[in-house]
PDB file of N, CA, C and O in Angstrom:
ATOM      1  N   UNK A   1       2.506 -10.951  -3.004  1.00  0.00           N
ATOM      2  CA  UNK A   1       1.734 -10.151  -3.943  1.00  0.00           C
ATOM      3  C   UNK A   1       0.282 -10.577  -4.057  1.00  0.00           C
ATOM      4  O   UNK A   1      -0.579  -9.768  -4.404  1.00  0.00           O
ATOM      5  N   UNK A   2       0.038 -11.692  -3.803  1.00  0.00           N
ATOM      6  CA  UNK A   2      -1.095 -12.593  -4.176  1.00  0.00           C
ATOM      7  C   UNK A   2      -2.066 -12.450  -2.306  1.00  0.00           C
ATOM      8  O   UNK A   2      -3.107 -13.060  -2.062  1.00  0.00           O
ATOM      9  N   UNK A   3      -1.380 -11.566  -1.351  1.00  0.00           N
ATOM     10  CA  UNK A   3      -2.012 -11.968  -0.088  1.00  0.00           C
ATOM     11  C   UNK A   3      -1.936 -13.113   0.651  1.00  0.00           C
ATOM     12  O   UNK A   3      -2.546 -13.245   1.712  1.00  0.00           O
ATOM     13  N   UNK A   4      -0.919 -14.330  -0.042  1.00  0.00           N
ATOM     14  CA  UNK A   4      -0.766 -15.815   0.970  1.00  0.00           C
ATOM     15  C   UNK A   4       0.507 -14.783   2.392  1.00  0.00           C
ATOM     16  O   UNK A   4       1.247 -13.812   2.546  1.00  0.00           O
ATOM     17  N   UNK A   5      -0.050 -15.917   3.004  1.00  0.00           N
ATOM     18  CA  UNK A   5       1.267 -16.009   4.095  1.00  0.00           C
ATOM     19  C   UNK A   5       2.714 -16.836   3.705  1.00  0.00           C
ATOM     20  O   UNK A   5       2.909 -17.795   2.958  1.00  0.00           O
ATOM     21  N   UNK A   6       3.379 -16.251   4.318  1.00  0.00           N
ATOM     22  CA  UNK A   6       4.468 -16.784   3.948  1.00  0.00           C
ATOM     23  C   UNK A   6       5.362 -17.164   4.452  1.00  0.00           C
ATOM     24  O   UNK A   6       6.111 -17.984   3.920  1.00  0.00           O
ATOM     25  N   UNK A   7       5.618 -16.473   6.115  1.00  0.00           N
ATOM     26  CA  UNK A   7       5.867 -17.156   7.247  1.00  0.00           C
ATOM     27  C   UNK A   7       5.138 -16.598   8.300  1.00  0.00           C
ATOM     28  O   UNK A   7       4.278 -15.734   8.133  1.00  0.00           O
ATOM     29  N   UNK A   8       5.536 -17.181   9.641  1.00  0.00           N
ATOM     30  CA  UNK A   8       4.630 -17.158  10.569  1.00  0.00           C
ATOM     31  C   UNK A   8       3.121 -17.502  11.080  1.00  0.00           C
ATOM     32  O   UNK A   8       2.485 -18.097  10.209  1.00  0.00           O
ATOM     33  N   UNK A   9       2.740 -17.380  11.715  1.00  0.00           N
ATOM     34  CA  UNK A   9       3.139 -16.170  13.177  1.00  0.00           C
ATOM     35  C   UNK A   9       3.688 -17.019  14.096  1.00  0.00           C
ATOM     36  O   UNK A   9       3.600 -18.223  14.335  1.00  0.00           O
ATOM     37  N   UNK A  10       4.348 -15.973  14.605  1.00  0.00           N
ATOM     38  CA  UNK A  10       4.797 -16.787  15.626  1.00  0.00           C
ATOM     39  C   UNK A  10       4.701 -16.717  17.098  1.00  0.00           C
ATOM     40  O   UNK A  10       5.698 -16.148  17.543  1.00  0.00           O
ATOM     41  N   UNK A  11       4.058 -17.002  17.817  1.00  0.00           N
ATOM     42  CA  UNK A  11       3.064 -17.299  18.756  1.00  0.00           C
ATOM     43  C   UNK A  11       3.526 -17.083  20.293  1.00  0.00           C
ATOM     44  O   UNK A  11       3.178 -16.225  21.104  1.00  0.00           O
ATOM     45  N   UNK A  12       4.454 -18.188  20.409  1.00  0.00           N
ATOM     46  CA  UNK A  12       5.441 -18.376  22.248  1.00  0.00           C
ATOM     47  C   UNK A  12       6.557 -17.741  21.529  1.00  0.00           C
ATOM     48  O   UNK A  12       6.617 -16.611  22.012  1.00  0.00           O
ATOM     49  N   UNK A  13       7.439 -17.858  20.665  1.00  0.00           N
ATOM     50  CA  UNK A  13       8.524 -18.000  20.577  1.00  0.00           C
ATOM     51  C   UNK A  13       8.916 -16.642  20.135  1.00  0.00           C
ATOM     52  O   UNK A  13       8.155 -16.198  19.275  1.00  0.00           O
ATOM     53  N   UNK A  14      10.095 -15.686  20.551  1.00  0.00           N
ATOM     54  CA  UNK A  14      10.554 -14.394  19.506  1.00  0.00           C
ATOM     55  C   UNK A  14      11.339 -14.525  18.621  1.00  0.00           C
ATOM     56  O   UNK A  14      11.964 -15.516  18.999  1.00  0.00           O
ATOM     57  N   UNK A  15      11.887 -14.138  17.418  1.00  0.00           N
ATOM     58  CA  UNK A  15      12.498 -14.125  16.564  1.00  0.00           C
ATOM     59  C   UNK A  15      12.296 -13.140  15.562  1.00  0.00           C
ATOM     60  O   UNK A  15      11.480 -12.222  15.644  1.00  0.00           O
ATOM     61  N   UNK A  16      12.947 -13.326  14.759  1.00  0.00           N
ATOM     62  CA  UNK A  16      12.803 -12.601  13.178  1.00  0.00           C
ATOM     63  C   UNK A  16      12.356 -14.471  12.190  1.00  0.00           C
ATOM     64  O   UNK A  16      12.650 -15.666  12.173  1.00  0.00           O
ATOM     65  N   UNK A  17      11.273 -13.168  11.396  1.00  0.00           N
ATOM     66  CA  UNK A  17      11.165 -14.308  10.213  1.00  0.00           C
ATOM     67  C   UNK A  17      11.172 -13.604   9.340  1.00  0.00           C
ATOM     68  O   UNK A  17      10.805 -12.432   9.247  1.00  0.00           O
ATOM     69  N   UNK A  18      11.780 -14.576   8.333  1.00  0.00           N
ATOM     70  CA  UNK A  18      12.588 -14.094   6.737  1.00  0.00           C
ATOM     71  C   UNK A  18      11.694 -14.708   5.807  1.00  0.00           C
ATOM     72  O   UNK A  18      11.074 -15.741   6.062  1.00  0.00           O
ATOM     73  N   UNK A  19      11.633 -14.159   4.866  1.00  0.00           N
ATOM     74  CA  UNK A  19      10.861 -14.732   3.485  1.00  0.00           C
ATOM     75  C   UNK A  19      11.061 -14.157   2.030  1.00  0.00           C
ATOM     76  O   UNK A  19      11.192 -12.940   1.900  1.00  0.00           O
ATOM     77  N   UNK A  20      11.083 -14.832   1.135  1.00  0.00           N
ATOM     78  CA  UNK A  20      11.835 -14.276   0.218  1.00  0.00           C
ATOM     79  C   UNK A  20      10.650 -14.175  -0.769  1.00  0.00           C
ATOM     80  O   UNK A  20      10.013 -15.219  -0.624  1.00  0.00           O
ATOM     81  N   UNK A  21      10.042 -13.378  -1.733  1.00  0.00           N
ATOM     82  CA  UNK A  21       9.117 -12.607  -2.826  1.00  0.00           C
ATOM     83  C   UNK A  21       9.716 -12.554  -4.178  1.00  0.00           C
ATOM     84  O   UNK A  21      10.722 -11.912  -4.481  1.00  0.00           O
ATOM     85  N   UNK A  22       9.123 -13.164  -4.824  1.00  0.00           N
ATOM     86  CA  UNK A  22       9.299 -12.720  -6.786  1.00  0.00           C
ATOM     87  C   UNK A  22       9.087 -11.379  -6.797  1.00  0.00           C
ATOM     88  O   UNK A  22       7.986 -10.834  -6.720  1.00  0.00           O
ATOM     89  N   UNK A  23      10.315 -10.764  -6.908  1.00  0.00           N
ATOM     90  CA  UNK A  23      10.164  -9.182  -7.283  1.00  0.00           C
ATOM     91  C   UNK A  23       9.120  -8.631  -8.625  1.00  0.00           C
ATOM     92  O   UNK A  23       8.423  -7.624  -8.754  1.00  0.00           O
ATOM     93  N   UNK A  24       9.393  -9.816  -9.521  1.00  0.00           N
ATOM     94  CA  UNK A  24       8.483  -9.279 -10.580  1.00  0.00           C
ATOM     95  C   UNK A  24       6.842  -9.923 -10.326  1.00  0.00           C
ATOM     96  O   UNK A  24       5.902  -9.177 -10.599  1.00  0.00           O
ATOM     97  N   UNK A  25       6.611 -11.082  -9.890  1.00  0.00           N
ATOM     98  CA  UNK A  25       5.090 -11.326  -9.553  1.00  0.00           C
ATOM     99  C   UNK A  25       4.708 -10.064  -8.189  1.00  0.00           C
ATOM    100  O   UNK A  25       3.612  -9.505  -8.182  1.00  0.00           O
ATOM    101  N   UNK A  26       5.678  -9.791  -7.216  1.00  0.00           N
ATOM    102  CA  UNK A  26       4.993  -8.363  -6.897  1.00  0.00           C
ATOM    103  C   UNK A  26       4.985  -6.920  -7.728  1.00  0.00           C
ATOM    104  O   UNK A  26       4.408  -5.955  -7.227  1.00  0.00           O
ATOM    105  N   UNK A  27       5.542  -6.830  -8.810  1.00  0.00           N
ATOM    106  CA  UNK A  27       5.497  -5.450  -9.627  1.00  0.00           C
ATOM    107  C   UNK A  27       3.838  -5.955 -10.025  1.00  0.00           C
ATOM    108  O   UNK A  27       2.814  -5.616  -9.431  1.00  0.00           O
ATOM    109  N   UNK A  28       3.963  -6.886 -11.247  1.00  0.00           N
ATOM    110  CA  UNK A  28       2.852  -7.270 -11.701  1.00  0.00           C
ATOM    111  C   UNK A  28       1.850  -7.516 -10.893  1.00  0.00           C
ATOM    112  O   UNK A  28       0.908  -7.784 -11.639  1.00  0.00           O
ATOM    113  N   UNK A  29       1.440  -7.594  -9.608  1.00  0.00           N
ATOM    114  CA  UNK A  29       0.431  -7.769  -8.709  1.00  0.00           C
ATOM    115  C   UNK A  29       0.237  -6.204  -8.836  1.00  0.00           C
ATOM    116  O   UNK A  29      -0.922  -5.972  -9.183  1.00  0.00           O
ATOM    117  N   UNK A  30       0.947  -5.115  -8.680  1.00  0.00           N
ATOM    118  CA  UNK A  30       0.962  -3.795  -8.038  1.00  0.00           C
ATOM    119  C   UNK A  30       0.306  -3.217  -9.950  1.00  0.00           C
ATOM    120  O   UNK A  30       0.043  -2.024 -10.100  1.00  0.00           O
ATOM    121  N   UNK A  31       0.187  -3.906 -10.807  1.00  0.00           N
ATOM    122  CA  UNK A  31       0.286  -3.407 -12.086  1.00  0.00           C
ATOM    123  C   UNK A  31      -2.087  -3.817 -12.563  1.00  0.00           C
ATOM    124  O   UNK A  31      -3.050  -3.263 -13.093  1.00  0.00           O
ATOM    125  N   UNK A  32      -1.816  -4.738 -12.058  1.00  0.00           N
ATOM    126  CA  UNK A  32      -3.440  -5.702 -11.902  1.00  0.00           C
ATOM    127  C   UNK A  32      -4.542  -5.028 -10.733  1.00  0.00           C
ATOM    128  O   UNK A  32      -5.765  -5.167 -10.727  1.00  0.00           O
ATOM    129  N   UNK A  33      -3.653  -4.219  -9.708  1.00  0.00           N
ATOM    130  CA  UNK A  33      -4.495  -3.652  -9.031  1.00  0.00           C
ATOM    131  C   UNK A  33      -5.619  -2.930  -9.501  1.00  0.00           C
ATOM    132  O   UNK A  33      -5.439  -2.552 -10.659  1.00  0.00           O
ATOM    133  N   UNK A  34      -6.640  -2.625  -9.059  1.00  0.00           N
ATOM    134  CA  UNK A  34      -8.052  -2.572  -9.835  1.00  0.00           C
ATOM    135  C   UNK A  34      -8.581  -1.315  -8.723  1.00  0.00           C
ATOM    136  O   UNK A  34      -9.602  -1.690  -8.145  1.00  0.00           O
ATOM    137  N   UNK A  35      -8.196  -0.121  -8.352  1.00  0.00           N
ATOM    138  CA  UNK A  35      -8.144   0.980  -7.464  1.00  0.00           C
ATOM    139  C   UNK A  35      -9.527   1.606  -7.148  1.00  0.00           C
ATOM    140  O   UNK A  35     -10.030   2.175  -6.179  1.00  0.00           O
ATOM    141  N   UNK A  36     -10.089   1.091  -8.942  1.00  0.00           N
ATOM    142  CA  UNK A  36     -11.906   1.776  -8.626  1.00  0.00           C
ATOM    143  C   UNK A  36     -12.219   0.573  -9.186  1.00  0.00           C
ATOM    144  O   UNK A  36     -12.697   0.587 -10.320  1.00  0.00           O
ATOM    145  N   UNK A  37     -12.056  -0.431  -8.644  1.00  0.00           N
ATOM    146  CA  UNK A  37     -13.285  -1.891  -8.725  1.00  0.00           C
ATOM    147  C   UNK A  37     -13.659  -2.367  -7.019  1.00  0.00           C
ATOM    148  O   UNK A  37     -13.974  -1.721  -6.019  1.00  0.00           O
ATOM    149  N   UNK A  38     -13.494  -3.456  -7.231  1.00  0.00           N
ATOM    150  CA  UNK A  38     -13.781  -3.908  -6.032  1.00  0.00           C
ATOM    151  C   UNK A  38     -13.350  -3.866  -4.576  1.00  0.00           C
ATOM    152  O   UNK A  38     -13.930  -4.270  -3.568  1.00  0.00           O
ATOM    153  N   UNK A  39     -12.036  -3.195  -4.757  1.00  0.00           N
ATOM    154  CA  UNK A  39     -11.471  -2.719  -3.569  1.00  0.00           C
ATOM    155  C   UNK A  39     -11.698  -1.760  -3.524  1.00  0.00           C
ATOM    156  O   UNK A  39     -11.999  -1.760  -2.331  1.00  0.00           O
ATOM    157  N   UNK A  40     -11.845  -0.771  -3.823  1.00  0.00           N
ATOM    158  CA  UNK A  40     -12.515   0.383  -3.860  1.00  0.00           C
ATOM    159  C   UNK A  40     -13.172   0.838  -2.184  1.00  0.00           C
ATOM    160  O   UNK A  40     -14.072   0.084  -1.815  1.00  0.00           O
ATOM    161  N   UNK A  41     -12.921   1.602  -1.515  1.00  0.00           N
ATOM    162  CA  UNK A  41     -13.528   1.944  -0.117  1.00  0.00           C
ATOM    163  C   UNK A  41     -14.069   3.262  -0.232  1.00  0.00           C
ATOM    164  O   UNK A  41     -13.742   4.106   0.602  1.00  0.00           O
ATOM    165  N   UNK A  42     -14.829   3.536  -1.131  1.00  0.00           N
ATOM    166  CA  UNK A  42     -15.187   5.278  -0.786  1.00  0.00           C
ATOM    167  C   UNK A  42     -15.270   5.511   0.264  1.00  0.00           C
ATOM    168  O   UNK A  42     -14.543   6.426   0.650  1.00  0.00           O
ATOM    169  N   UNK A  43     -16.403   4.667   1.557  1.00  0.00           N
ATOM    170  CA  UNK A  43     -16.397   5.062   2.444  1.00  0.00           C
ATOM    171  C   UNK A  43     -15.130   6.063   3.677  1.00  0.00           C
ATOM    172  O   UNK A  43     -15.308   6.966   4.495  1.00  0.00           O
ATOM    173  N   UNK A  44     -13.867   5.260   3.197  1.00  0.00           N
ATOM    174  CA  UNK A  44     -13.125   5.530   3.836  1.00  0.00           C
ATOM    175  C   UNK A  44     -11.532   6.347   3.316  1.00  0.00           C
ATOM    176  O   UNK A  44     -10.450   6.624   3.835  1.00  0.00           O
ATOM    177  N   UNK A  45     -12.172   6.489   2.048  1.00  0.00           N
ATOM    178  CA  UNK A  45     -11.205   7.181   1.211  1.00  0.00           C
ATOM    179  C   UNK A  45     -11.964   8.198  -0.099  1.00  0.00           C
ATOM    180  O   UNK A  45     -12.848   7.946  -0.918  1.00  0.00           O
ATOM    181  N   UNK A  46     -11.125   9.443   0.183  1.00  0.00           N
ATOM    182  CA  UNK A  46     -11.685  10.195  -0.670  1.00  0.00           C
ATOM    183  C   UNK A  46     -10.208  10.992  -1.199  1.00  0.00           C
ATOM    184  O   UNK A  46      -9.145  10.826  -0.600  1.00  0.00           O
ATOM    185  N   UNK A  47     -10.348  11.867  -2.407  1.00  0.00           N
ATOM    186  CA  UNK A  47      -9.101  12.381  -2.660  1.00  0.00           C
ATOM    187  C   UNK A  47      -9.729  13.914  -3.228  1.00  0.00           C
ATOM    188  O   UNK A  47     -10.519  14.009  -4.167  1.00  0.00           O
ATOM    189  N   UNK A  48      -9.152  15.142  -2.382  1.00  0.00           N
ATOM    190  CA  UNK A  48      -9.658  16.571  -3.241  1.00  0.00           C
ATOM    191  C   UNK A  48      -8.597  17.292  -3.209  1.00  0.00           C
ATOM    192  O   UNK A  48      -7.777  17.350  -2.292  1.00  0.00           O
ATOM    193  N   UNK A  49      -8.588  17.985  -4.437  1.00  0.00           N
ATOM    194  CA  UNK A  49      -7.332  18.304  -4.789  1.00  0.00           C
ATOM    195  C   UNK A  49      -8.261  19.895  -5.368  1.00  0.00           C
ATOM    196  O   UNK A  49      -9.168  20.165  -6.156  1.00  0.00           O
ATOM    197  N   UNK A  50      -6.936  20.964  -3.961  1.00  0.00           N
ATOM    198  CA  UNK A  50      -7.606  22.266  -4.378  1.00  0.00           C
ATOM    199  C   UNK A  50      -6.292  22.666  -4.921  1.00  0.00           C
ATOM    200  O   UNK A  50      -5.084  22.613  -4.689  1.00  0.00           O
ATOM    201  N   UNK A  51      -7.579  23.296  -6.162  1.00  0.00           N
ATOM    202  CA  UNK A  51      -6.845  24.037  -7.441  1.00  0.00           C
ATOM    203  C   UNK A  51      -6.422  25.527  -7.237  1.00  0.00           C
ATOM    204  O   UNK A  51      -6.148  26.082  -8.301  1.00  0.00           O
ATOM    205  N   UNK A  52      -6.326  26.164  -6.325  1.00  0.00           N
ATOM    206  CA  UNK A  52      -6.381  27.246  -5.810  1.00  0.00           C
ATOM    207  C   UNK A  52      -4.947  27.580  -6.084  1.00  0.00           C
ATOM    208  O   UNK A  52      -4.181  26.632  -5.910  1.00  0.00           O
ATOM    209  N   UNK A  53      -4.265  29.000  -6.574  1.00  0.00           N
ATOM    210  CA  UNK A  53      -3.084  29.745  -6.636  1.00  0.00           C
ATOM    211  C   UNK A  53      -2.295  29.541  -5.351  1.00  0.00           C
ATOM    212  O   UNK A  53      -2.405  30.656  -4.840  1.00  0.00           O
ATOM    213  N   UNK A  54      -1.704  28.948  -4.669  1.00  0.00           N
ATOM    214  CA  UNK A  54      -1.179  28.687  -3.328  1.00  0.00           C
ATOM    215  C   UNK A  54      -0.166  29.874  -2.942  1.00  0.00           C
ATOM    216  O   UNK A  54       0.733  30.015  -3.772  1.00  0.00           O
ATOM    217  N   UNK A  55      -0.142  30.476  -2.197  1.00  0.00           N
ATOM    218  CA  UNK A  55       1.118  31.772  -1.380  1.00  0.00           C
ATOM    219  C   UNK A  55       2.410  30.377  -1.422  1.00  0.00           C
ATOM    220  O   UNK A  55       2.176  29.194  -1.173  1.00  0.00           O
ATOM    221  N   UNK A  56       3.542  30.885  -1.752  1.00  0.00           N
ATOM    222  CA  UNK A  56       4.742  30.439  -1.613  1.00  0.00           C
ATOM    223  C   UNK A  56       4.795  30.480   0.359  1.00  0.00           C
ATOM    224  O   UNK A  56       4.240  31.329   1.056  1.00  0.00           O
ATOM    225  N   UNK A  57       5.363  29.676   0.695  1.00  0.00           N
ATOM    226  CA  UNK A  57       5.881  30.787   2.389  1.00  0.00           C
ATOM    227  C   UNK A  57       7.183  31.430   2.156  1.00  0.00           C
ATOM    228  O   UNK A  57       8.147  31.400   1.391  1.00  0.00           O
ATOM    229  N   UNK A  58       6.803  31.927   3.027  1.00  0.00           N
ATOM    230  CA  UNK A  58       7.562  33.580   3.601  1.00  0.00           C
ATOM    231  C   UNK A  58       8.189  33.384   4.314  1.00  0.00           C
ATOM    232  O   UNK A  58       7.607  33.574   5.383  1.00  0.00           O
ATOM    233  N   UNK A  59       9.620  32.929   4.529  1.00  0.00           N
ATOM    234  CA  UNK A  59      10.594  33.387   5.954  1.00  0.00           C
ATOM    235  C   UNK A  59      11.199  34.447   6.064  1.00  0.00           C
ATOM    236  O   UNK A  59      11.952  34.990   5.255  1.00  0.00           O
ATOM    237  N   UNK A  60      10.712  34.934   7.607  1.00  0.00           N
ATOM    238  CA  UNK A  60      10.967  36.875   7.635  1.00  0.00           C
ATOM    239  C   UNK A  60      12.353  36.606   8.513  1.00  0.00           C
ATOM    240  O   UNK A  60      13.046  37.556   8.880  1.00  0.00           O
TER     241      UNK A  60
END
């Protein structure tokens, strides 16, 4: 929740790696998020939402 690592990487070798997370320190990380502060990317994110009467579709 916090962005540490927690296992890996793993480099020569293949496998699976397992790691186990505080379900509630990740809710509460997801709760602190700050969406229009500093993370914030306008550049690369925008959101428009048309208000327009939308047609249902039609299957003929």
């Amino acid at each position: 929740p916090f962005g540490g690592v927690f296992a890996g990487p793993m480099r020569k070798e293949k496998g699976f790696l397992f790691a186990e997370i505080d379900v509630a320190a990740a809710k509460a990380s997801r709760r602190k998020f700050d969406a229009s502060g500093h993370y914030a990317r306008p550049d690369i994110f925008s959101l428009h939402v048309n208000r327009d009467v939308q047609v249902p579709a039609r299957f003929a």
